[in-house]
KEPAZA-384793 format. One record per atom (N, C-alpha, C, O): x, y, z; atom name; residue number from 1. Coordinates in steps of 0.2 Angstrom, whole numbers, plus 5000, padded with zeros to 4 digits. Layout:
<nodes>
+------+------+------+-------+-----+
:    u :    v :    w : atome : num :
+------+------+------+-------+-----+
:    X :    Y :    Z :    CA : NUM :
...
+------+------+------+-------+-----+
</nodes>
This chain:
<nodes>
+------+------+------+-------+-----+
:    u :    v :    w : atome : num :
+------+------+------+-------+-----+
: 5397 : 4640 : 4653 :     N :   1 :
: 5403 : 4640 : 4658 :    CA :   1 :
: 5407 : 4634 : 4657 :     C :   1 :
: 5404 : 4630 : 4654 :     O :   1 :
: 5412 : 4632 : 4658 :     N :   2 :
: 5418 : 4629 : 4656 :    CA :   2 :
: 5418 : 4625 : 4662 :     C :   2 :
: 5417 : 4627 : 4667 :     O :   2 :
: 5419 : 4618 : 4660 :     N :   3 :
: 5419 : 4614 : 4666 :    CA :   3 :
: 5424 : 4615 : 4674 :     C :   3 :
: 5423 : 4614 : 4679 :     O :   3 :
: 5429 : 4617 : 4670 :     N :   4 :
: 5433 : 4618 : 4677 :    CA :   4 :
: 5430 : 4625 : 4679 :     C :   4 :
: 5429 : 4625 : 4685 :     O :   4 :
: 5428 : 4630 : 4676 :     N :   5 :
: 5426 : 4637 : 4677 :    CA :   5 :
: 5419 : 4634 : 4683 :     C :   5 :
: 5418 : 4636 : 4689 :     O :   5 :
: 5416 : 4629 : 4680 :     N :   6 :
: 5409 : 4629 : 4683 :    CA :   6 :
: 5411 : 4625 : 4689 :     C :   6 :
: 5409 : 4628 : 4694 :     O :   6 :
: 5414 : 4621 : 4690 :     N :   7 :
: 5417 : 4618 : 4697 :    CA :   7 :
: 5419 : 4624 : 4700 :     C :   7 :
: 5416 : 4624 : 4705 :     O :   7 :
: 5424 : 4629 : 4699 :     N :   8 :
: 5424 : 4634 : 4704 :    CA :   8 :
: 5420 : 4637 : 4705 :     C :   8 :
: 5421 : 4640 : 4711 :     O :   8 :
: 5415 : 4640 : 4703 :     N :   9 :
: 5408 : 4643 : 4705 :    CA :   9 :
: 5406 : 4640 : 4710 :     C :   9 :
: 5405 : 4641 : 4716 :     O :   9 :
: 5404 : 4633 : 4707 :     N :  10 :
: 5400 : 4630 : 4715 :    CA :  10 :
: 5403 : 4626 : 4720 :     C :  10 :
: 5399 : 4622 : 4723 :     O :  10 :
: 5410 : 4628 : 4721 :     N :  11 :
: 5413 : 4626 : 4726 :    CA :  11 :
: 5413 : 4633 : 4729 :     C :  11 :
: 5414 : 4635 : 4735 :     O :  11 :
: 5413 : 4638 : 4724 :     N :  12 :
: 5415 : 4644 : 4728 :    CA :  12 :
: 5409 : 4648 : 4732 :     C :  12 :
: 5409 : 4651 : 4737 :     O :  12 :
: 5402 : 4645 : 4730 :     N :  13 :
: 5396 : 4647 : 4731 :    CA :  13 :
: 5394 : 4642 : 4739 :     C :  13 :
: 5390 : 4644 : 4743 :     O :  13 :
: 5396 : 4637 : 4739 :     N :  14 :
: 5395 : 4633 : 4743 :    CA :  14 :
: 5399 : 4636 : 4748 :     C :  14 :
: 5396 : 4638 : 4753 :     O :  14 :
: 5406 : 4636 : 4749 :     N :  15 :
: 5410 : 4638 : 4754 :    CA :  15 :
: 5406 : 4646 : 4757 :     C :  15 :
: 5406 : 4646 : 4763 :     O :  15 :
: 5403 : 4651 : 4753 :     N :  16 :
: 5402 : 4657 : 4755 :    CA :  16 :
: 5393 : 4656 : 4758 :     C :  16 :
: 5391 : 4659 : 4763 :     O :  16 :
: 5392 : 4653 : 4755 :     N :  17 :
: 5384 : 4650 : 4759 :    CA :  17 :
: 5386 : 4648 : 4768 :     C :  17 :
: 5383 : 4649 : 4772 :     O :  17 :
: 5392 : 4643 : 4768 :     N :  18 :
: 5394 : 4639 : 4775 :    CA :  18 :
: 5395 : 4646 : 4777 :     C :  18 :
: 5391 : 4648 : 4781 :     O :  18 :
: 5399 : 4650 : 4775 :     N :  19 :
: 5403 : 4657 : 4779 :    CA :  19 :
: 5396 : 4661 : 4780 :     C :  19 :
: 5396 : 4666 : 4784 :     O :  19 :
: 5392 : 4661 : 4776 :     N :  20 :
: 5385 : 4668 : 4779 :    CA :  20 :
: 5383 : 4665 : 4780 :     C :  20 :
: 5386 : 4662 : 4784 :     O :  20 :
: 5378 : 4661 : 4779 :     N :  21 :
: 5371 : 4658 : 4780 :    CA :  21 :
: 5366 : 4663 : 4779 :     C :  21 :
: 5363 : 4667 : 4783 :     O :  21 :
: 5365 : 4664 : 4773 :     N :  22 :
: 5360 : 4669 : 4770 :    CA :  22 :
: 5353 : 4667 : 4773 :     C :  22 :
: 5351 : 4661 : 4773 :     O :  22 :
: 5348 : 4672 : 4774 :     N :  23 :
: 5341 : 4669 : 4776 :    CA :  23 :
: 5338 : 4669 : 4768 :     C :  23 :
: 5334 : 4665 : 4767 :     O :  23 :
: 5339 : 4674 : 4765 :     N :  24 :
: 5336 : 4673 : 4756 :    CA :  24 :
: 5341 : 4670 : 4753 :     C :  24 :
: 5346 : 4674 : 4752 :     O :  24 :
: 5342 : 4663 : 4750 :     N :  25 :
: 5346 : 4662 : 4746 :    CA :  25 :
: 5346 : 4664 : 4740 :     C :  25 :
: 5351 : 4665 : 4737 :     O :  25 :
: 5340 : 4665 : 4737 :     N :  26 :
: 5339 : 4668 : 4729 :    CA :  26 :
: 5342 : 4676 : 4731 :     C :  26 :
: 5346 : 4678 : 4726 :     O :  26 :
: 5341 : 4680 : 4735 :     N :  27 :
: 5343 : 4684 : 4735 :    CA :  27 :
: 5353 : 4686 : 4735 :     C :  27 :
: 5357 : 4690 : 4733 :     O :  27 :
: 5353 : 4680 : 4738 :     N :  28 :
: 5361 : 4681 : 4743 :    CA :  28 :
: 5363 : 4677 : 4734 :     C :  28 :
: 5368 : 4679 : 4731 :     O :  28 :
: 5361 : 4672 : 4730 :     N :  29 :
: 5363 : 4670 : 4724 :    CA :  29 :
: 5363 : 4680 : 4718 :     C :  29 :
: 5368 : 4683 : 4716 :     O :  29 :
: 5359 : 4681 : 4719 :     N :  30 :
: 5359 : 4689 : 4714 :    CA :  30 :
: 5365 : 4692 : 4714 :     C :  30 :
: 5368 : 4693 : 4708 :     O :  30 :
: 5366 : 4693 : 4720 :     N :  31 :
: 5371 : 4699 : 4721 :    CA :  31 :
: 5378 : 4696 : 4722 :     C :  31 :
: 5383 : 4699 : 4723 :     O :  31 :
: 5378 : 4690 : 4721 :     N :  32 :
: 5386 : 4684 : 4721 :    CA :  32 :
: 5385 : 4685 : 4714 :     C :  32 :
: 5389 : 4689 : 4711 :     O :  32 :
: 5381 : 4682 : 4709 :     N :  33 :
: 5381 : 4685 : 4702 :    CA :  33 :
: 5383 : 4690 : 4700 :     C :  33 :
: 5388 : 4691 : 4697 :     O :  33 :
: 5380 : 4695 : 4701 :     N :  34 :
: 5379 : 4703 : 4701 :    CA :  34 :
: 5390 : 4704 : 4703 :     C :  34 :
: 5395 : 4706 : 4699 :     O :  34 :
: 5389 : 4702 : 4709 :     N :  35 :
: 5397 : 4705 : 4712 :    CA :  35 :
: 5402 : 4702 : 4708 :     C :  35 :
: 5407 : 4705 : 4706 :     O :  35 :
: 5402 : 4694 : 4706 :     N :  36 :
: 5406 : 4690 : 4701 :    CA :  36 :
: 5406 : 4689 : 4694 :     C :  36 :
: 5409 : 4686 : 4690 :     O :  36 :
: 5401 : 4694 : 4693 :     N :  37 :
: 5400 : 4695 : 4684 :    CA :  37 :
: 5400 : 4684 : 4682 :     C :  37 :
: 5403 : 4681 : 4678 :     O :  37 :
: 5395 : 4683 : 4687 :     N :  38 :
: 5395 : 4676 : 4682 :    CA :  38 :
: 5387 : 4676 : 4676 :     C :  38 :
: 5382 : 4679 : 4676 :     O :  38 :
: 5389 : 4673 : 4672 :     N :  39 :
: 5386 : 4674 : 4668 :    CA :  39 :
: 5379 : 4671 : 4668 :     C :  39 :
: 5378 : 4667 : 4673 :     O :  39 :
: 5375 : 4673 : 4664 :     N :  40 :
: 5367 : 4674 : 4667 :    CA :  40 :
: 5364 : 4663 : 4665 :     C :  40 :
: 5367 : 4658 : 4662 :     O :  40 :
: 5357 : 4662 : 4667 :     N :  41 :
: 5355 : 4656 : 4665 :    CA :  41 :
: 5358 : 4651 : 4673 :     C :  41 :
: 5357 : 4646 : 4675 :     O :  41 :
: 5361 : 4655 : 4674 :     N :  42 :
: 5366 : 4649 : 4682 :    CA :  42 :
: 5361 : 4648 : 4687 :     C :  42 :
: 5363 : 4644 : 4691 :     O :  42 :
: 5356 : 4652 : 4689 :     N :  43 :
: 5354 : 4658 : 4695 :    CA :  43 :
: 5350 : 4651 : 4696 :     C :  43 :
: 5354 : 4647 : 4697 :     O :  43 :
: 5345 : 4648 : 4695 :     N :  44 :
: 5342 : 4640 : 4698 :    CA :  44 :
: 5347 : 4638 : 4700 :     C :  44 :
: 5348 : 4640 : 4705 :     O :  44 :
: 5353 : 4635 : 4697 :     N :  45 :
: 5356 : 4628 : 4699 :    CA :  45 :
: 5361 : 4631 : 4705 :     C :  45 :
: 5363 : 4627 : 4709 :     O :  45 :
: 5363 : 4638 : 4704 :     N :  46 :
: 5365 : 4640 : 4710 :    CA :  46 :
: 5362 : 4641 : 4717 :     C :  46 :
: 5364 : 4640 : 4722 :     O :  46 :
: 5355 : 4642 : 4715 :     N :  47 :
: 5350 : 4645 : 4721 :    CA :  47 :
: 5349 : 4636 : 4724 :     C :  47 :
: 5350 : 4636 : 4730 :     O :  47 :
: 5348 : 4632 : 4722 :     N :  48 :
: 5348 : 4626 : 4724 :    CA :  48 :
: 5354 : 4624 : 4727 :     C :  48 :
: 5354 : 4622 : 4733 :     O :  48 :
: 5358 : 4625 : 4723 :     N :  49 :
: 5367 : 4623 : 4729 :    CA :  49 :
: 5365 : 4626 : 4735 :     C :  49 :
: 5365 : 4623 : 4740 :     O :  49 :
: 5363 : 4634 : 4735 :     N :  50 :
: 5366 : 4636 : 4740 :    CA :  50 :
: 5359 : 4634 : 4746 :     C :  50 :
: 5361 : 4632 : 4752 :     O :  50 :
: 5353 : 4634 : 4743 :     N :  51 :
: 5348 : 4630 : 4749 :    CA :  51 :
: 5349 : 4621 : 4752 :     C :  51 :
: 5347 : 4619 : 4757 :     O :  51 :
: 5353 : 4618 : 4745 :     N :  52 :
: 5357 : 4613 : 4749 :    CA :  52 :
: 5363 : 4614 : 4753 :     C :  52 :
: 5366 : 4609 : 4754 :     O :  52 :
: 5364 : 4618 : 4754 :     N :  53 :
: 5372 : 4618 : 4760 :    CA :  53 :
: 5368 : 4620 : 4765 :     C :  53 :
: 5369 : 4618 : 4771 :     O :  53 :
: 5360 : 4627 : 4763 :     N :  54 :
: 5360 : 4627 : 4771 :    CA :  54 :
: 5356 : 4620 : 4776 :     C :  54 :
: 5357 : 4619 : 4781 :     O :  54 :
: 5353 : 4617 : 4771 :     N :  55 :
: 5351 : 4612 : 4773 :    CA :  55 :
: 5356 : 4607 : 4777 :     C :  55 :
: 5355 : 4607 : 4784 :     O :  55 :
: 5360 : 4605 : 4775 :     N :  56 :
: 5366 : 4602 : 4777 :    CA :  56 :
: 5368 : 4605 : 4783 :     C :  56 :
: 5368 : 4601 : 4787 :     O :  56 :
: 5369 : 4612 : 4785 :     N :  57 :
: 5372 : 4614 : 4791 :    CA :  57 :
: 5366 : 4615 : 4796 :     C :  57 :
: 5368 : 4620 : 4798 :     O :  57 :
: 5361 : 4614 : 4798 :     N :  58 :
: 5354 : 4614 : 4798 :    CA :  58 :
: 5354 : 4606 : 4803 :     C :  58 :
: 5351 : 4605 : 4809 :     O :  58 :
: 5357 : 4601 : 4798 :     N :  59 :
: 5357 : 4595 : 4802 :    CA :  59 :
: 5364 : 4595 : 4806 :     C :  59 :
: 5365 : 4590 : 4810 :     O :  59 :
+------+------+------+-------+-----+
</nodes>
């Protein structure tokens, strides 16, 4: 993924975790892959953003 492309994933990933607050984030990362056709090998570093955000709204 392309540096600019890869910043809008995980801003885009980040804002949709603040907006649902998924209770499985591995799960809720799948199906945002799955629906956004992003390409595969991303799914740890995304599942981590998104268990960092909820952490954040949490404190």
């Amino acid at each position: 993924m392309a540096t600019k492309g890869h910043n809008e994933v995980r801003e885009s990933i980040k804002e949709m975790a603040r907006i649902f607050r998924p209770k499985d984030p591995r799960k809720f990362v799948k199906e945002y892959i799955r629906k956004y056709h992003i390409m595969g090998g991303y799914e740890e570093e995304l599942t981590t953003i998104v268990e960092h955000e909820l952490v954040k709204l949490q404190s």
